[in-house]
C-alpha positions as CSV (number, residue, x, y, z in Angstrom):
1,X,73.2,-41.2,13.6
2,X,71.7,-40.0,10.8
3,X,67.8,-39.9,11.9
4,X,68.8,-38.5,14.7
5,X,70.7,-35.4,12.8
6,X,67.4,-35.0,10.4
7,X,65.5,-35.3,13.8
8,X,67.9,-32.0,15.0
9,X,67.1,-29.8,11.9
10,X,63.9,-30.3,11.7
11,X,63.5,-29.3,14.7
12,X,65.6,-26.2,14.7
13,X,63.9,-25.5,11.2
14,X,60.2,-25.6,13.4
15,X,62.3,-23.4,15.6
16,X,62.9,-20.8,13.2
17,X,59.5,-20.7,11.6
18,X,58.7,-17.2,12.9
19,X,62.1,-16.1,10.8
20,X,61.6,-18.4,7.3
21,X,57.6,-19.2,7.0
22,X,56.3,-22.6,5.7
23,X,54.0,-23.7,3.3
24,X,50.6,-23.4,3.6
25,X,48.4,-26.0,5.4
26,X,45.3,-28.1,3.9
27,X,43.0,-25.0,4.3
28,X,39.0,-25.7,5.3
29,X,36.6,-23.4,6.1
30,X,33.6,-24.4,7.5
31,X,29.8,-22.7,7.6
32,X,27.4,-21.4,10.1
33,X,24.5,-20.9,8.2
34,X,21.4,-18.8,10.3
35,X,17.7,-19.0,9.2
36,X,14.8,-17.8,10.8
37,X,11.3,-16.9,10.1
38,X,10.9,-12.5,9.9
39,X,7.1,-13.0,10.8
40,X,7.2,-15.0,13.6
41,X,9.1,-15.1,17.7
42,X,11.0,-17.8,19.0
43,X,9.8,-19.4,21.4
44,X,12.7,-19.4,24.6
45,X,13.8,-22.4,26.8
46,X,17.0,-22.6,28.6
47,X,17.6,-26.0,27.0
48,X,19.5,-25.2,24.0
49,X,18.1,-28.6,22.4
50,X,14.6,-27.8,23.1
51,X,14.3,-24.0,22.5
52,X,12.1,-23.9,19.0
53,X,12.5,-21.9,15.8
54,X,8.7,-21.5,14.2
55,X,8.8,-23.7,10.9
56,X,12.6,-25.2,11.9
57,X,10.9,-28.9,11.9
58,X,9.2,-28.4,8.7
59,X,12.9,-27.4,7.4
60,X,14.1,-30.4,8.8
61,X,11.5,-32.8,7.6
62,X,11.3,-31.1,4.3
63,X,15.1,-31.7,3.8
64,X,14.3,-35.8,4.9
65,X,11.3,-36.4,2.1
66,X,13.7,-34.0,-0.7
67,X,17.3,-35.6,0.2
68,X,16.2,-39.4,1.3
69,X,12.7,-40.1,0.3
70,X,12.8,-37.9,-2.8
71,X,16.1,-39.6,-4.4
72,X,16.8,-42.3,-6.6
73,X,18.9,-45.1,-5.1
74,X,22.2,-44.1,-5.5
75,X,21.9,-40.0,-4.9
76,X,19.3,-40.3,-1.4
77,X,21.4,-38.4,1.4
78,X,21.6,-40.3,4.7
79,X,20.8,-39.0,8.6
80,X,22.1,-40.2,11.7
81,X,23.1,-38.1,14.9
82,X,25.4,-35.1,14.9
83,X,29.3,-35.2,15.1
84,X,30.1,-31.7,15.7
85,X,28.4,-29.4,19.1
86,X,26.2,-31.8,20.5
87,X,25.1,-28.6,22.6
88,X,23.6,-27.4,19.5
89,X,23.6,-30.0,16.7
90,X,20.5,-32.4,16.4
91,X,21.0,-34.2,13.3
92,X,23.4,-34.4,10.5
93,X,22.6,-34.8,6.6
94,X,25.0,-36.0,4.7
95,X,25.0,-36.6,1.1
96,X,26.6,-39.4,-1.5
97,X,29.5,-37.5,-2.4
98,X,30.3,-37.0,1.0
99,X,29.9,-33.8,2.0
100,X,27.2,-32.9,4.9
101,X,25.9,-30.4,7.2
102,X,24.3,-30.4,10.1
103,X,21.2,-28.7,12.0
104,X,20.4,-27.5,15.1
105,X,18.4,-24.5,17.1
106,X,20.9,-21.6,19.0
107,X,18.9,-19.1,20.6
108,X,16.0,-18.2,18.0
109,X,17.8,-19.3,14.6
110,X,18.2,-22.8,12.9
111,X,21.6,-22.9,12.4
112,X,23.0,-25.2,9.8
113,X,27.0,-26.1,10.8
114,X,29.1,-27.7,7.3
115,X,31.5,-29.7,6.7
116,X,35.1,-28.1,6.9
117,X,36.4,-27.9,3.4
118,X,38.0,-26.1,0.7
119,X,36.7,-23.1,-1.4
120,X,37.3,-25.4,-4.6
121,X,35.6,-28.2,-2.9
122,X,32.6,-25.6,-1.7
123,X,32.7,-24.3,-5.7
124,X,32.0,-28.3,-6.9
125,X,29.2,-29.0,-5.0
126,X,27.6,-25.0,-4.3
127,X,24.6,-25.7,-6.4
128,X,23.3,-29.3,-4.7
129,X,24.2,-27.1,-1.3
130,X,22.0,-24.2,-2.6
131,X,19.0,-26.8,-3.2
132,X,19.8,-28.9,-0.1
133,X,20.1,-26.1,2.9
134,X,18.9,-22.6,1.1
135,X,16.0,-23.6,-0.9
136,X,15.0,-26.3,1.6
137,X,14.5,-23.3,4.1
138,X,13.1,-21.1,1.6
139,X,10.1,-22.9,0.8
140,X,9.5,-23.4,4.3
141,X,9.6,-19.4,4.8
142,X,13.1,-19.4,6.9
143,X,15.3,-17.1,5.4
144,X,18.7,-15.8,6.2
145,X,18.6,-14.4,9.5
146,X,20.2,-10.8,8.6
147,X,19.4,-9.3,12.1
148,X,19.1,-12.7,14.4
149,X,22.2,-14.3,14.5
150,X,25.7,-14.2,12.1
151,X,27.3,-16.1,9.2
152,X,30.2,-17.1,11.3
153,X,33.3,-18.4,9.2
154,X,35.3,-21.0,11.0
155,X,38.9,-21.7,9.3
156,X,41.1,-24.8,10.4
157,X,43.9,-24.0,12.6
158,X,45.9,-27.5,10.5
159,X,46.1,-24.0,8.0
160,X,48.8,-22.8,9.9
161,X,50.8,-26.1,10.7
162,X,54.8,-25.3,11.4
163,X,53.7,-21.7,10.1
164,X,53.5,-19.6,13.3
165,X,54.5,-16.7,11.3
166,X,52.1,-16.7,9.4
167,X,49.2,-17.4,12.1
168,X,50.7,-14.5,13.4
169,X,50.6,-12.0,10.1
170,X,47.1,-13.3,9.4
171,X,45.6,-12.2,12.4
172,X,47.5,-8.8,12.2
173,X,45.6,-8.8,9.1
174,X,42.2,-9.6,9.3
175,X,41.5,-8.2,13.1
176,X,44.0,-4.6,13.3
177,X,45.1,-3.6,10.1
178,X,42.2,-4.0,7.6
179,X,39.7,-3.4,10.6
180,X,37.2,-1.8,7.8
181,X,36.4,-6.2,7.8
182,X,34.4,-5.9,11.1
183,X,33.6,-2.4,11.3
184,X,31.1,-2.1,8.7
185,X,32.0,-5.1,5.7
186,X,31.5,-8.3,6.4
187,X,29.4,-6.8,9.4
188,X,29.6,-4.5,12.3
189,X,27.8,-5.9,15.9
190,X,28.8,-4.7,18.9
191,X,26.5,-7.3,20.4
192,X,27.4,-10.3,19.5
193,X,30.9,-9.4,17.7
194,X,32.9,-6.9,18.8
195,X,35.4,-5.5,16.9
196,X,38.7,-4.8,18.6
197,X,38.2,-1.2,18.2
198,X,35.3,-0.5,19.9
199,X,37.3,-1.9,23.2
200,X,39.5,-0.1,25.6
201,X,42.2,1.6,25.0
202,X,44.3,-0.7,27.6
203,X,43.0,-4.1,25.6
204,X,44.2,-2.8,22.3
205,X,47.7,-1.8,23.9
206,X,48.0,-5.4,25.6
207,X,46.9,-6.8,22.2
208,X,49.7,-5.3,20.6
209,X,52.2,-5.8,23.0
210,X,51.8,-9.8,22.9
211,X,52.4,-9.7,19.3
212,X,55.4,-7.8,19.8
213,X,56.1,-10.7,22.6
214,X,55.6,-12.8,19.5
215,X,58.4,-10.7,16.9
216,X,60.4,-11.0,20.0
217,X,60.5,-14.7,20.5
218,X,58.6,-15.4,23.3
219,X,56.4,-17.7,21.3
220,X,58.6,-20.2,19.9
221,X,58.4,-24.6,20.3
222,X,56.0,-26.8,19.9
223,X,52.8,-25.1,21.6
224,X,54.1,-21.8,20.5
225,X,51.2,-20.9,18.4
226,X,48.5,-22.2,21.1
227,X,50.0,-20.1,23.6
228,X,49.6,-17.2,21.5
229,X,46.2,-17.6,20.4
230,X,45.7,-18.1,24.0
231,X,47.3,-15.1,25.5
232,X,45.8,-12.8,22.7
233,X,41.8,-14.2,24.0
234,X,42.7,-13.5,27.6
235,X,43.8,-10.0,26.5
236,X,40.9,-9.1,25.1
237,X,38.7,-10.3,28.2
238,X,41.0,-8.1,29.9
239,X,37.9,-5.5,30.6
240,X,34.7,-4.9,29.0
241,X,34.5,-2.3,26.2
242,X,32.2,0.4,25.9
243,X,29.6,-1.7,24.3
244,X,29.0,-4.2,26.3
245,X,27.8,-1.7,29.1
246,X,25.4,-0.8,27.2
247,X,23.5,-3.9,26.8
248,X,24.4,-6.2,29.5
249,X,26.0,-5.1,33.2
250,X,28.7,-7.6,34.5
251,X,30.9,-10.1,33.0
252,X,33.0,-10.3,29.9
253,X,33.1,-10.9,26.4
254,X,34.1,-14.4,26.5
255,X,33.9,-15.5,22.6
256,X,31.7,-12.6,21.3
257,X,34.7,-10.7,19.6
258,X,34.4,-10.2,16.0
259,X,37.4,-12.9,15.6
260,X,37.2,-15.5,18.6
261,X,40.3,-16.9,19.1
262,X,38.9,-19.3,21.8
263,X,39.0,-22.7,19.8
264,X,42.7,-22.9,20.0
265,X,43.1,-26.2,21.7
266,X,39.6,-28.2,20.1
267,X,41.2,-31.2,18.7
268,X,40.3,-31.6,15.3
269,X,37.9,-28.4,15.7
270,X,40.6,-26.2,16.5
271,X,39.8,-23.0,14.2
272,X,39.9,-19.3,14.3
273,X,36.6,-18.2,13.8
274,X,34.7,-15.2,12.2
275,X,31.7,-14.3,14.5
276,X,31.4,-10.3,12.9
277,X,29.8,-11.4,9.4
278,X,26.2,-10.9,8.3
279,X,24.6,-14.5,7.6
280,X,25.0,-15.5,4.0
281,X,22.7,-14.8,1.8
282,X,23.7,-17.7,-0.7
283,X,26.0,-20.6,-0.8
284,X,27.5,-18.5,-3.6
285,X,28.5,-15.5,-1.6
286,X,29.8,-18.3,1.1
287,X,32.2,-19.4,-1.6
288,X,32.8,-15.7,-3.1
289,X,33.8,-15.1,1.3
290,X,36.0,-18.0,1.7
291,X,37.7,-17.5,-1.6
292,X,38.7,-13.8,-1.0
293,X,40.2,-15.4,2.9
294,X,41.8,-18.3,1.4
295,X,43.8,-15.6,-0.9
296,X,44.9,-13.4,1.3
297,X,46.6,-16.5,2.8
298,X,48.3,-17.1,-0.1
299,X,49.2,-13.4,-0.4
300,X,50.4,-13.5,3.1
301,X,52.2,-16.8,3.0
302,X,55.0,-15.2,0.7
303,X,56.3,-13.0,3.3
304,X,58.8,-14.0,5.4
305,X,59.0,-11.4,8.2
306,X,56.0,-9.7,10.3
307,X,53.9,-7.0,9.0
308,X,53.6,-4.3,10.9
309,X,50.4,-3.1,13.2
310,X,48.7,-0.2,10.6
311,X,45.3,0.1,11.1
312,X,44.1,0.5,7.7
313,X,41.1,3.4,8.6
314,X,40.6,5.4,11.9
315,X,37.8,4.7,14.4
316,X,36.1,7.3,16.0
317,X,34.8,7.6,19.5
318,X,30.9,5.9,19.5
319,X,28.4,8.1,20.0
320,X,25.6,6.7,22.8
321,X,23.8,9.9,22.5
322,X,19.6,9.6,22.3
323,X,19.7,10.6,18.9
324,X,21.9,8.5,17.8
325,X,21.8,4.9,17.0
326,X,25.4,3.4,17.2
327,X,24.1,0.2,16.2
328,X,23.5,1.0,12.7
329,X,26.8,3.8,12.4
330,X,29.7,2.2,12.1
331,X,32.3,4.3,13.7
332,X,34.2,4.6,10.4
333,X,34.0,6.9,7.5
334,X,32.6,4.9,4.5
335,X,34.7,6.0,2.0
336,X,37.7,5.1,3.7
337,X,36.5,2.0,4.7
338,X,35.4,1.6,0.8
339,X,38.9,2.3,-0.1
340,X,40.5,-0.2,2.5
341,X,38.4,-3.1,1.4
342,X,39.2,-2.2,-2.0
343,X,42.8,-2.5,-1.2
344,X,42.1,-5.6,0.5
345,X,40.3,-7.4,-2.2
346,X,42.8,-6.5,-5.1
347,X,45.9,-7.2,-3.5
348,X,44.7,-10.4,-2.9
349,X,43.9,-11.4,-7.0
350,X,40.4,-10.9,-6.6
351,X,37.8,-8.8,-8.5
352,X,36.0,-5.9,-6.8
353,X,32.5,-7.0,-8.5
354,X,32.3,-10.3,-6.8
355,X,33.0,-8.4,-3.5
356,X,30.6,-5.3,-3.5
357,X,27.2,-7.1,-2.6
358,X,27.8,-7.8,0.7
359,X,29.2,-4.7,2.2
360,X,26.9,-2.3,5.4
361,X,23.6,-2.0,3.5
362,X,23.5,1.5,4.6
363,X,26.3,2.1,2.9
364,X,24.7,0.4,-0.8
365,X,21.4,2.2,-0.1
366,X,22.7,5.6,1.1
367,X,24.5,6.0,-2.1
368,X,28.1,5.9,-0.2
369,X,28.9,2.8,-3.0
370,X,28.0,4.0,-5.8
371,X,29.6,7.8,-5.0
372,X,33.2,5.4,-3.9
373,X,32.7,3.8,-7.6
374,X,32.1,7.2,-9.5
375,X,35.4,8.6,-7.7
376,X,39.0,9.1,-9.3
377,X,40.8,7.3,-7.3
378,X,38.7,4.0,-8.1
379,X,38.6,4.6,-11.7
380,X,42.6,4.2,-11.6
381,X,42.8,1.7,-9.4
382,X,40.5,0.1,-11.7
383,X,42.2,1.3,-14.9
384,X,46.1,0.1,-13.5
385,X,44.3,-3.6,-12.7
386,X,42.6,-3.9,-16.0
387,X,46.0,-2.7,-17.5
388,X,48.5,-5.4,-15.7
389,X,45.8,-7.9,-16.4
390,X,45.9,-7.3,-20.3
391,X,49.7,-7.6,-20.1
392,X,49.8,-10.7,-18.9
């Protein structure tokens, strides 16, 4: 009698998850690194598997004679067939502490796939990564592929496990209220990931009337959160958005949404995945990316009721004009944006500085950064943190 009343609170408890929140889930991140050569075409076949990225197999072979051939016993990596998108994946690396990654071609990039960890488990083992995927590429003359493909960031779903609430606050988070993320910071592409604001005005109201749907209770029980996640994608395939008009006729989004919400029911690959973030640079900036992600869970986690929909800066209509090119102007002013992110970062725990290098280059080299770092409201915001800091 007694299992079976444990067995009834528990699951009333799962029941009122949306109300209390639960602990955080074992959270893993995994990579989608992007190299290509600047110099040199791809060469196109509708064969994912056989399309070829100029210098990708001297990569490839240059990782086998460094990792296997080049190690003592004891430290040589082994390879043996992928385990992740055969579609894309042709081989996988994987090293004597365990970790590996994986290689294949999509479209005119090699695209290096990771093994879905931690940020502290990234942060042991960044500098072998650096040598074994970045350097490996960069003596081969493949080098981040800034304007040929994305850095997407792919977090486990197992994060949210018996915490619909927060599933629910997170993506409130990251895709409507701090939209500055993929409307200029981690990257703005209206080609390949569109941020909910550059869609119709009927998509964003559907959007938010689900997640009322959610506040209400129409998402509780077992598959809640699946159902969710998979109400949300269908809204935004609703209708195409102003964007995609312009560079393909026909059709819909499908996953190329700045956050695709697609992998909801993958099995062990179920994640939530970041498609609207330029390729990393460094294994370092991976780690500094994940880290500031992983704490706004933890900020998030604390709260036990929704956060409202407050889009943190306003969008303005895009401009398609002749003279303008809407691909390089994010429809946001900068120093709005500047300030959101700010807010973003801080709340969170983390420091501005390890934050700053990765935002719209136009906004670094245009001098929209450094006029955002000279103003007065970021000297006190930077003055109050340095102040709590020093009394703690």
């Amino acid at each position: 009698m007694g299992r079976i009343f444990d067995r009834a609170v528990l699951l009333l408890l799962l029941l009122l998850a949306p109300v209390t929140g639960w602990p955080l889930g074992p959270v893993r991140f995994g990579a989608e690194f992007t190299f290509y050569n600047p110099e040199v075409g791809p060469i196109e076949d509708e064969d994912p598997k056989k399309r070829i990225v100029p210098g990708g197999d001297r990569v490839i072979q240059r990782m086998k004679d460094h990792l296997i051939d080049g190690q003592p016993d004891g430290a040589k990596f082994t390879f043996g067939p992928p385990r992740l998108d055969t579609r894309q994946s042709n081989g996988r690396f994987t090293s004597p502490n365990g970790w590996w990654f994986e290689f294949g071609y999509d479209d005119s990039v090699l695209e290096i796939k990771t093994i879905p960890e931690s940020p502290e488990y990234y942060r042991r083992y960044m500098s072998d990564m650096q040598d074994a995927i970045f350097v490996s590429a960069g003596n081969e003359g493949l080098w981040p592929a800034m304007f040929m493909g994305g850095g997407h960031i792919n977090l486990g779903l197992e994060a949210f496990d018996g915490n619909p609430l927060l599933l629910r606050n997170f993506i409130v988070d990251t895709m409507l209220n701090h939209n500055e993320l993929f409307l200029g910071v981690f990257n703005y592409d209206t080609h390949n990931a569109a941020s909910i604001y550059v869609q119709s005005d009927k998509v964003q109201r559907v959007v938010r009337n689900i997640i009322k749907g959610f506040d209400e209770g129409d998402y509780t029980g077992i598959d809640g959160s699946k159902k969710f996640l998979q109400d949300l994608h269908v809204a935004m395939n609703l209708e195409t958005d102003e964007c995609f008009e312009h560079w393909r006729t026909g059709g819909t989004r499908q996953c190329y949404f700045a956050v695709n919400l697609s992998h909801y029911s993958a099995g062990e690959a179920s994640r939530i995945e970041f498609r609207a973030v330029r390729p990393q640079t460094s294994m370092d900036m991976w780690v500094r990316q994940i880290d500031l992600l992983h704490k706004r869970l933890l900020l998030l986690e604390k709260l036990k009721s929704p956060i409202p929909i407050r889009p943190r800066v306003k969008v303005a209509k895009l401009d398609f004009s002749p003279d303008v090119n809407h691909l390089l102007n994010p429809p946001v002013k900068p120093q709005e944006a500047l300030k959101a992110f700010y807010i973003y970062v801080t709340e969170a725990g983390a420091d501005w500085a390890d934050h700053r290098d990765y935002l719209w280059p136009q906004w670094i080299s245009s001098g929209e950064l450094a006029k955002f770092e000279k103003s007065l409201w970021f000297r006190n915001r930077e003055l109050r943190r340095c102040e709590s800091l020093l009394k703690k």
